[in-house]
Residue frames as qw, qx, qy, qz and C-alpha x, y, z in Angstrom:
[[0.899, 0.114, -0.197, -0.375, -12.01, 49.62, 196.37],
 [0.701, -0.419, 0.577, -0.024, -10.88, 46.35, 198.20],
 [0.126, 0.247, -0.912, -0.302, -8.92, 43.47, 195.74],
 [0.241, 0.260, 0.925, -0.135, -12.34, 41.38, 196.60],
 [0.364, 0.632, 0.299, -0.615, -14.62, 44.03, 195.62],
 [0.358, 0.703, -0.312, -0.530, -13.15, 44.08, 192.14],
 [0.934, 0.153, 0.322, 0.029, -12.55, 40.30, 191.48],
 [0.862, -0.140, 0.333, 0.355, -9.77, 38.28, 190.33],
 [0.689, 0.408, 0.288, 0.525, -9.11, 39.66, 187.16],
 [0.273, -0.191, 0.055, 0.941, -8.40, 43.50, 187.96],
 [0.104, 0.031, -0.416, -0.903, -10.34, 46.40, 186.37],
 [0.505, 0.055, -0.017, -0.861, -13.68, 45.55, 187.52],
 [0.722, 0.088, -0.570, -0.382, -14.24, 42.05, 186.25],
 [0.676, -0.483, 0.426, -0.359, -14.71, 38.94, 187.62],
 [0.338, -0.302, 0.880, 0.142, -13.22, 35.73, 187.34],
 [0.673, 0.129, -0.551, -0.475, -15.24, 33.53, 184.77],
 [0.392, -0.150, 0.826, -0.377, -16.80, 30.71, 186.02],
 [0.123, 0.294, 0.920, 0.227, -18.53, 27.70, 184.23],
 [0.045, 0.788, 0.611, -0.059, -21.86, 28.78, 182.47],
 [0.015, -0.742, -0.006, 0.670, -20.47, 32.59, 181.89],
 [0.461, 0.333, 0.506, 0.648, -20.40, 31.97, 177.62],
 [0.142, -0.130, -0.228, -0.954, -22.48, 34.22, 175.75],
 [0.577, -0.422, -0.297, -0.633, -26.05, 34.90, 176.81],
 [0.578, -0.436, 0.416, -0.550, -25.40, 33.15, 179.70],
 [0.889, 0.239, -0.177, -0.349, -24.57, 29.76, 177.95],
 [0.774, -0.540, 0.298, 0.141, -22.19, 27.56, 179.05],
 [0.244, 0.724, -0.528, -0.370, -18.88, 27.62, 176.98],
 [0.952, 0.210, -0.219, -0.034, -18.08, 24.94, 174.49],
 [0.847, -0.333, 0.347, 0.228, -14.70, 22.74, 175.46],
 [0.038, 0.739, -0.484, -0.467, -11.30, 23.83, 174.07],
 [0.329, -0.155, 0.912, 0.191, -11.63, 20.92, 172.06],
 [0.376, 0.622, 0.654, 0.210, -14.73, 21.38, 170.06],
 [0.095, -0.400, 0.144, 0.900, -13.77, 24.29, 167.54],
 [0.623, 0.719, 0.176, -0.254, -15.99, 25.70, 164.67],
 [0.636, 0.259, 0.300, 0.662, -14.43, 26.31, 161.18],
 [0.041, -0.444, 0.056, 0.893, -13.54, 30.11, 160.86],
 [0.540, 0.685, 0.450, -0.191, -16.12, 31.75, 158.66],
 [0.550, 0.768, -0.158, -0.288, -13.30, 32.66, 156.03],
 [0.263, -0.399, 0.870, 0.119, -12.15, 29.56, 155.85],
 [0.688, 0.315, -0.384, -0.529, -13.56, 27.48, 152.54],
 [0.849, -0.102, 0.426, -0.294, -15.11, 24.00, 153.59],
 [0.949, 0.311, -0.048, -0.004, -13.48, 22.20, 150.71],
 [0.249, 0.726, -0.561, 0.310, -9.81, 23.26, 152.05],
 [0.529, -0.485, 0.579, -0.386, -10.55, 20.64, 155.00],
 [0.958, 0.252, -0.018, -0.139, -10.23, 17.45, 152.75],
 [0.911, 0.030, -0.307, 0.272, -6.86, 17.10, 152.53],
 [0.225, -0.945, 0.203, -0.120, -4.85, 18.00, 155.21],
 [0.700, 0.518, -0.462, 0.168, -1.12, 17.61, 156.00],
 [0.827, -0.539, 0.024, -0.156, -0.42, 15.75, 159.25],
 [0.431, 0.403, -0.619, 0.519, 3.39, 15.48, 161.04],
 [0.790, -0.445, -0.408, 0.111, 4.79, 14.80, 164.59],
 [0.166, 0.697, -0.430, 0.550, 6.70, 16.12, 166.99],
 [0.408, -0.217, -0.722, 0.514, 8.13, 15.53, 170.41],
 [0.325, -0.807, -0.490, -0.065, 5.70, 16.88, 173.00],
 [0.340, -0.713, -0.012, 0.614, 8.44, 19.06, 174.78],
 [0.214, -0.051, 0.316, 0.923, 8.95, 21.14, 171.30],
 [0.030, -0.481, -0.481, -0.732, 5.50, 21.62, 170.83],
 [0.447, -0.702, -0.450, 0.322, 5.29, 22.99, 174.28],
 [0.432, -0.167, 0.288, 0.838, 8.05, 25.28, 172.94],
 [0.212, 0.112, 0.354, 0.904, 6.63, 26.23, 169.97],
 [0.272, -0.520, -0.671, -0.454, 2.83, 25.99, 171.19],
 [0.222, -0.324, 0.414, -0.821, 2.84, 27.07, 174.92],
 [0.025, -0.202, 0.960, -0.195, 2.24, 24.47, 177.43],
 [0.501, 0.474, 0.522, -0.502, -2.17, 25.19, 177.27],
 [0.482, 0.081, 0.522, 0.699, -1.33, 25.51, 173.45],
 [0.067, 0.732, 0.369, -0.569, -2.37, 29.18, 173.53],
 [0.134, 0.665, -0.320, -0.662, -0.62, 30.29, 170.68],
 [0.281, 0.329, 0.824, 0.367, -2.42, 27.72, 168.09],
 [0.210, 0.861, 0.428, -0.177, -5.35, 30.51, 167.40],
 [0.067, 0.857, -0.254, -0.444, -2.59, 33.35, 166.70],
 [0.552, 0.055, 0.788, 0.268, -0.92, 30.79, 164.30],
 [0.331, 0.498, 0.764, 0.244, -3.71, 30.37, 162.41],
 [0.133, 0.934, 0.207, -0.258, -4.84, 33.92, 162.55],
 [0.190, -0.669, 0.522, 0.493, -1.29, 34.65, 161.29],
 [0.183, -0.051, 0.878, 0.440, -0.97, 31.75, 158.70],
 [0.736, 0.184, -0.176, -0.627, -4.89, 32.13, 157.55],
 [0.623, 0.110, -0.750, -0.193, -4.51, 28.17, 157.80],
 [0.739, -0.516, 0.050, -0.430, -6.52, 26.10, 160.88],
 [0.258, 0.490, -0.798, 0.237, -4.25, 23.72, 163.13],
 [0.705, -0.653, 0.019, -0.277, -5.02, 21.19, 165.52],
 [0.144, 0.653, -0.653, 0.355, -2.54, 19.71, 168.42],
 [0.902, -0.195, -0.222, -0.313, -2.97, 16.17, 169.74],
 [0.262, -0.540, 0.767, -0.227, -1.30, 14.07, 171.97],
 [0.745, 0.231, -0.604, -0.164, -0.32, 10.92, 170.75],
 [0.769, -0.496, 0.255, -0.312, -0.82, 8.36, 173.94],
 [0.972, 0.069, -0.066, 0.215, 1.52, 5.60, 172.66],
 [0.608, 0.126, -0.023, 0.783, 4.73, 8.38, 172.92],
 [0.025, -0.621, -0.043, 0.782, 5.90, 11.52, 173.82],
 [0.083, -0.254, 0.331, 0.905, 4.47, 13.04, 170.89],
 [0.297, 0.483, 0.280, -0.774, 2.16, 15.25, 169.55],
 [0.362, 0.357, 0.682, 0.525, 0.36, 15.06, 166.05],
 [0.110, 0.411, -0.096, -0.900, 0.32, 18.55, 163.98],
 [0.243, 0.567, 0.720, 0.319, -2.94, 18.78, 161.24],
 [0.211, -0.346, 0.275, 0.872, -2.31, 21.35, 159.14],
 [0.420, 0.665, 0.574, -0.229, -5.59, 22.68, 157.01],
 [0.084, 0.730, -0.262, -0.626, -5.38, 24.93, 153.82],
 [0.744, 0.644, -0.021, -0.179, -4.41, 25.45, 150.72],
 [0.915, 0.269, -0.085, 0.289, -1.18, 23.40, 149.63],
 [0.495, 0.563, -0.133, 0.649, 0.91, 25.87, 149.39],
 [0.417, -0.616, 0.376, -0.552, 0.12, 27.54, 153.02],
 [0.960, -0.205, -0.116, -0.150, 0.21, 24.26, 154.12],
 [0.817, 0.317, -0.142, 0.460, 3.86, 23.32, 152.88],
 [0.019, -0.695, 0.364, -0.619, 4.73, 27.07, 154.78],
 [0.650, -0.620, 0.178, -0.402, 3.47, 26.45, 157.62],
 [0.917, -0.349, 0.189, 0.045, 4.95, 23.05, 158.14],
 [0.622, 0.285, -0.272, 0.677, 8.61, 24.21, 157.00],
 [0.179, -0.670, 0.144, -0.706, 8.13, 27.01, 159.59],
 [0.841, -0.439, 0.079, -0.305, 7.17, 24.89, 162.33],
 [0.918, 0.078, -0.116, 0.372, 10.14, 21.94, 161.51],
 [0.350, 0.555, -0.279, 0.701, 12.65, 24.95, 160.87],
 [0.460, -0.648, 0.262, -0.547, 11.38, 26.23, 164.97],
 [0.907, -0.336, 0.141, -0.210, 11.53, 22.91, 166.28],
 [0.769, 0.451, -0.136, 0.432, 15.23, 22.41, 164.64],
 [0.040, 0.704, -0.292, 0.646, 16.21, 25.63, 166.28],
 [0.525, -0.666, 0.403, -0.346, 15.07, 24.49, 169.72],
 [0.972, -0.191, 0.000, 0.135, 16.57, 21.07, 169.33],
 [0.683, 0.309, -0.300, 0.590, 19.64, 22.64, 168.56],
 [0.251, -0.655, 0.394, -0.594, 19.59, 25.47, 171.80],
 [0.951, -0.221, -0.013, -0.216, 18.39, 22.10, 173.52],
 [0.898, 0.075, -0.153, 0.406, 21.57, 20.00, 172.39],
 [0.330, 0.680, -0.256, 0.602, 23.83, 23.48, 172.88],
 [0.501, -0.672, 0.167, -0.519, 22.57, 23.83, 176.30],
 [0.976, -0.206, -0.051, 0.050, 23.28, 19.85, 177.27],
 [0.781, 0.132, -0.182, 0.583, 26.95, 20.25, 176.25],
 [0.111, -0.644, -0.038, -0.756, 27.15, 23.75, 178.02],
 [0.724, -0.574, 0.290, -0.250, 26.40, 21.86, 181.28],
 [0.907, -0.257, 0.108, 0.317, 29.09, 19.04, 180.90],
 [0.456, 0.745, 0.004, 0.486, 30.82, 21.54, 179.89],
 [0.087, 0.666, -0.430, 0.604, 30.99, 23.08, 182.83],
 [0.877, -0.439, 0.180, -0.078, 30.60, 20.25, 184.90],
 [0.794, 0.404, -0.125, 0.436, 34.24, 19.50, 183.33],
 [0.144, 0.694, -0.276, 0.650, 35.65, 22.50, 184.55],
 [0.325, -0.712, 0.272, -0.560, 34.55, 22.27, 187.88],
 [0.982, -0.143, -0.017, 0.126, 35.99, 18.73, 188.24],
 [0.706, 0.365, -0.110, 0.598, 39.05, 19.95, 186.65],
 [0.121, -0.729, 0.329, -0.588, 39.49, 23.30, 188.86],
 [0.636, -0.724, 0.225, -0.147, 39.60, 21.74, 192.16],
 [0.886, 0.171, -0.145, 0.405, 43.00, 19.96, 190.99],
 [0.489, -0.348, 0.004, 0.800, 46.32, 21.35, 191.75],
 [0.073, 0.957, 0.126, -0.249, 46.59, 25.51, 191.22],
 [0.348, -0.599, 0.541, 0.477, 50.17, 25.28, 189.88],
 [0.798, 0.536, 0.006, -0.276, 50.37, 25.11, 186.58],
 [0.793, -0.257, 0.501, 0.232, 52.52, 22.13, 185.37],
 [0.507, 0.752, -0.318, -0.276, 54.55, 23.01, 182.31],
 [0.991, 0.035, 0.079, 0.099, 56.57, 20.20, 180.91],
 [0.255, -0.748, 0.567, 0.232, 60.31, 20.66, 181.54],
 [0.849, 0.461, -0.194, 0.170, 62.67, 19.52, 178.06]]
């Protein structure tokens, strides 16, 4: 069997293409989501809404923000991920009950801490060794101070 014969995706299938939903229906836009069916309609009243810079929630979301569904499947608590147009940065809306709420969004801060600090570790890590390699091409003799 040829690589055409068996389409893009390997194993037989074919690529999707507009109009391949179910029954033949065109799929809805990652942007219009349902409410999970064990999720309880009065838990969407108050939600708990934060920011972030847009490069961490590439980070913590993956750059299509694939890993919002597992999240939620993980946290039992719905998310969305917006882009705020006035700034780099994203608004997080956090669904649930209080208390999953309050996880979730110390979990998330506490990740987005971590990569600002690998972030900042990394910056000084290059002038770091941009230092060095100013400082190595100097004289090879080491210069001890004669009392």
């Amino acid at each position: 069997m040829d690589a055409d014969a068996t389409g893009a995706c390997g194993y037989g299938r074919t690529a999707p293409t507009i109009g391949d939903g179910l029954l033949g229906l065109p799929l809805l836009p990652p942007w219009i989501r349902t409410r999970p069916r064990w999720f309880p309609v009065q838990e969407l009243r108050n939600p708990v809404l934060f920011y972030l810079e847009a490069w961490l929630a590439d980070l913590l979301f993956g750059p299509d923000r694939a890993i919002v569904p597992k999240m939620e499947w993980m946290s039992l608590a719905p998310l969305t991920v917006g882009t705020v147009k006035a700034r780099n940065l994203v608004e997080i809306t956090i669904f649930g009950w209080p208390d999953v709420q309050h996880l979730v969004k110390s979990r998330l801060l506490s990740l987005a801490s971590r990569h600002r600090e690998h972030r900042a570790r990394a910056e000084k890590m290059v002038q770091l060794e941009e230092f060095w390699k100013v400082h190595a091409s100097g004289p090879q003799t080491p210069q001890h101070p004669v009392a």
